[in-house]
C-alpha positions as CSV (number, residue, x, y, z in Angstrom):
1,X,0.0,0.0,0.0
2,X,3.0,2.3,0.7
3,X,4.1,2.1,-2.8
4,X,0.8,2.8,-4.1
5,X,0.5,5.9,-1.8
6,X,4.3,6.7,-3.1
7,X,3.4,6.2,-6.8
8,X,0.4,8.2,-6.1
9,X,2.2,11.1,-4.4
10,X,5.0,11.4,-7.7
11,X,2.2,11.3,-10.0
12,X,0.4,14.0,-8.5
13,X,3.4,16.0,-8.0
14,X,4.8,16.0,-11.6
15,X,1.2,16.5,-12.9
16,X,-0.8,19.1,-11.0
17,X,0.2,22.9,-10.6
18,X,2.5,24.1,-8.1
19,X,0.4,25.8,-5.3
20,X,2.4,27.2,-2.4
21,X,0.0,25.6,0.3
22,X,1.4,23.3,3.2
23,X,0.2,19.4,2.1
24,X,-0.2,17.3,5.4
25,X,-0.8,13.4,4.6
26,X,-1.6,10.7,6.8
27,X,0.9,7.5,7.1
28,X,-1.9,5.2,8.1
29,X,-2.7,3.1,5.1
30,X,-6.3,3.5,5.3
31,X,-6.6,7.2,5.2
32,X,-9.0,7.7,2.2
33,X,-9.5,4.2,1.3
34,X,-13.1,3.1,0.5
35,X,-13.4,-0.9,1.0
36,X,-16.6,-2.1,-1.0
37,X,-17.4,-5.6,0.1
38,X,-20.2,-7.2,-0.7
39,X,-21.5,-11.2,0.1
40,X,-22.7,-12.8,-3.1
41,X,-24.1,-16.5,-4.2
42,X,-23.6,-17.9,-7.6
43,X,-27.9,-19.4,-7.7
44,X,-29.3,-16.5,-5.7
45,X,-31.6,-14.9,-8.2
46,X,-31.0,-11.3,-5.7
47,X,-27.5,-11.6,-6.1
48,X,-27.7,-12.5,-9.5
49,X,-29.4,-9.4,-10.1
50,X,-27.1,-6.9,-8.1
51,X,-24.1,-7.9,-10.6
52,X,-25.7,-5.0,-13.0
53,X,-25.8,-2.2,-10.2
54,X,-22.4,-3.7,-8.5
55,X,-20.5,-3.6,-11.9
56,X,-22.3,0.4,-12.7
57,X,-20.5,1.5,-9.4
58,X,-17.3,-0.2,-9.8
59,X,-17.0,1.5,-13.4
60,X,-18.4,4.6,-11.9
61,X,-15.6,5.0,-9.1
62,X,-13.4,2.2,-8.6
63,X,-9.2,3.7,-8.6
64,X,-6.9,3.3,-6.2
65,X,-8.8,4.8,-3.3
66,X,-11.9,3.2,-3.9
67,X,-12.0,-1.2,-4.0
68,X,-14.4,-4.0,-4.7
69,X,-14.2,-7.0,-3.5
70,X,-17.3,-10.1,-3.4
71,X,-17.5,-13.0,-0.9
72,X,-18.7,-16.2,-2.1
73,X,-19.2,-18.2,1.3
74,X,-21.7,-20.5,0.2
75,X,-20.9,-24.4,1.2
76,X,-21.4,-25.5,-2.5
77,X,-19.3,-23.0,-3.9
78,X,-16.1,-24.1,-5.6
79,X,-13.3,-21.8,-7.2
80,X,-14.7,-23.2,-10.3
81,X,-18.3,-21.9,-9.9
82,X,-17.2,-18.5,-8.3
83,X,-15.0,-18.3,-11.4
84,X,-18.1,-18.9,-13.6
85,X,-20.4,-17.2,-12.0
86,X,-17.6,-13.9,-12.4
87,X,-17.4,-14.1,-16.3
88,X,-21.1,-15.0,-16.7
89,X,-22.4,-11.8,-15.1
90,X,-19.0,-9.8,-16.0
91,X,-18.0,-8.8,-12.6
92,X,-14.6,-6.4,-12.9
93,X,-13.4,-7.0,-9.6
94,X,-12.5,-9.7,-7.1
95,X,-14.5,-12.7,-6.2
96,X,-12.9,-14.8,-3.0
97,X,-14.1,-17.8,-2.1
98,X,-14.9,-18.0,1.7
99,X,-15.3,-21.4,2.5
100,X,-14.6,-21.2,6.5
101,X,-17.1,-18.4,6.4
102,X,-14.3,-16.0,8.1
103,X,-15.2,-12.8,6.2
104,X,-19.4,-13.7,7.0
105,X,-18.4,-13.7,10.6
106,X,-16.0,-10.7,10.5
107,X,-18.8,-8.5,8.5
108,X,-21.3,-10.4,10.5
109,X,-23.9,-10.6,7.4
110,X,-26.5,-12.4,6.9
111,X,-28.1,-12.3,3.1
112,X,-26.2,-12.7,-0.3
113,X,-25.7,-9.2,-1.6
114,X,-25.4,-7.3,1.4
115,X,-22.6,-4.8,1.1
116,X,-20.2,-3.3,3.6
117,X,-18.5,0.1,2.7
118,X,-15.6,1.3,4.7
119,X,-13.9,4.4,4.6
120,X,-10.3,5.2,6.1
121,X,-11.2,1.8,8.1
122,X,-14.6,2.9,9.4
123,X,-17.8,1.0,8.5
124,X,-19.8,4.0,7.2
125,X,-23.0,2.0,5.2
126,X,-24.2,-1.3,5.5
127,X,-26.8,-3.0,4.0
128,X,-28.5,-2.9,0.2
129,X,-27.2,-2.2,-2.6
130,X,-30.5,-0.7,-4.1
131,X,-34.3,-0.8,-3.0
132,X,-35.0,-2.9,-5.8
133,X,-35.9,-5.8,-3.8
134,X,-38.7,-5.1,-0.8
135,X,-39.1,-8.8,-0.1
136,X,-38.2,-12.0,-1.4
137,X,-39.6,-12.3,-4.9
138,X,-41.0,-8.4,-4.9
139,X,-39.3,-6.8,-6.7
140,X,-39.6,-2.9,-8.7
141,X,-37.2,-0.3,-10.0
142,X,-35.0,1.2,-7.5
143,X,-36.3,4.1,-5.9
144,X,-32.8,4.2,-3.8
145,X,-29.7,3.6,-5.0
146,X,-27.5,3.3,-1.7
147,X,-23.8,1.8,-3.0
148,X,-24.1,4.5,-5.6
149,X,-24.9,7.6,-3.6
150,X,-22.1,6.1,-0.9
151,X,-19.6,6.1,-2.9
152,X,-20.6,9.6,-5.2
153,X,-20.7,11.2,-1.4
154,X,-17.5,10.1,-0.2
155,X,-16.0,10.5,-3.7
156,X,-17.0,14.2,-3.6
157,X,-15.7,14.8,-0.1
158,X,-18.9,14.9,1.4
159,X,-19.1,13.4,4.9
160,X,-21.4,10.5,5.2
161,X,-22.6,9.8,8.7
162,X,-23.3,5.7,9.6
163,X,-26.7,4.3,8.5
164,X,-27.9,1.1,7.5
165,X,-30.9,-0.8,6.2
166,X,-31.7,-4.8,6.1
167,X,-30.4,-6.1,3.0
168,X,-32.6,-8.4,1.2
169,X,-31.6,-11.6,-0.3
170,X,-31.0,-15.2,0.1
171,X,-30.0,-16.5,3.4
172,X,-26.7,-16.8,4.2
């Protein structure tokens, strides 16, 4: 991370202009990250669904500062099927299997496609991605697109205080 903050740094030197203003950063490899995490399952129809909104945000804002990452922690799920169910739906970013169930219990979610989004290490949202789901097989057009604002908030600066709301989706 310290060579991506270094890279980072001697890009932005050599590219921007010159301003005579005292630049203060933060050594803590956080600082400024945005962690995107979100729990999928290859057969859940809900998850299966969120790949469209999940890859719109990632082509939207993912860079350095901002990552994806999905969980697969499903019992049945194999590298193999992960893999599959990744170049199927044409997720850009990185699908880890969870077999022990580590990351479920370190996240502590509960239904395939919640997402988690940290920023600078501090869980700031957690629960759908959109509203398009009210229940188990009701579904509309998103009235609320939660990952999206997120990450258009913290991308402009803006401070986003904690919320949440229950995710819906397949059990976990």
């Amino acid at each position: 991370m310290k060579k991506v903050l270094f890279i980072f740094l001697f890009f932005n030197l050599i590219s921007c202009e010159h301003h005579d203003e005292l630049v203060v950063f933060n050594d803590d490899e956080n600082e400024g990250l945005v962690e995107v995490t979100v729990f999928m399952f290859e057969l859940c129809p809900i998850a299966q669904h969120m790949t469209l909104p999940l890859r719109v945000a990632y082509e939207e804002f993912s860079s350095e500062e901002v990552i994806f990452k999905a969980y697969f922690p499903n019992l049945t799920s194999t590298e193999e099927t992960v893999m599959s169910f990744a170049n199927k739906y044409s997720i850009p970013f990185s699908c880890v299997l969870d077999e022990n169930q580590e990351m479920v219990e370190q996240f502590n979610a509960s239904v395939y496609s919640e997402v988690f989004i940290h920023f600078s290490g501090n869980l700031v949202y957690k629960g759908m991605v959109n509203d398009s789901y009210s229940g188990l097989g009701q579904s509309s057009s998103p009235e609320n697109h939660y990952l999206y604002d997120v990450l258009d908030q913290l991308i402009k600066g803006e401070k986003v205080n904690y919320f949440e709301n229950e995710a819906v989706g397949c059990y976990i």
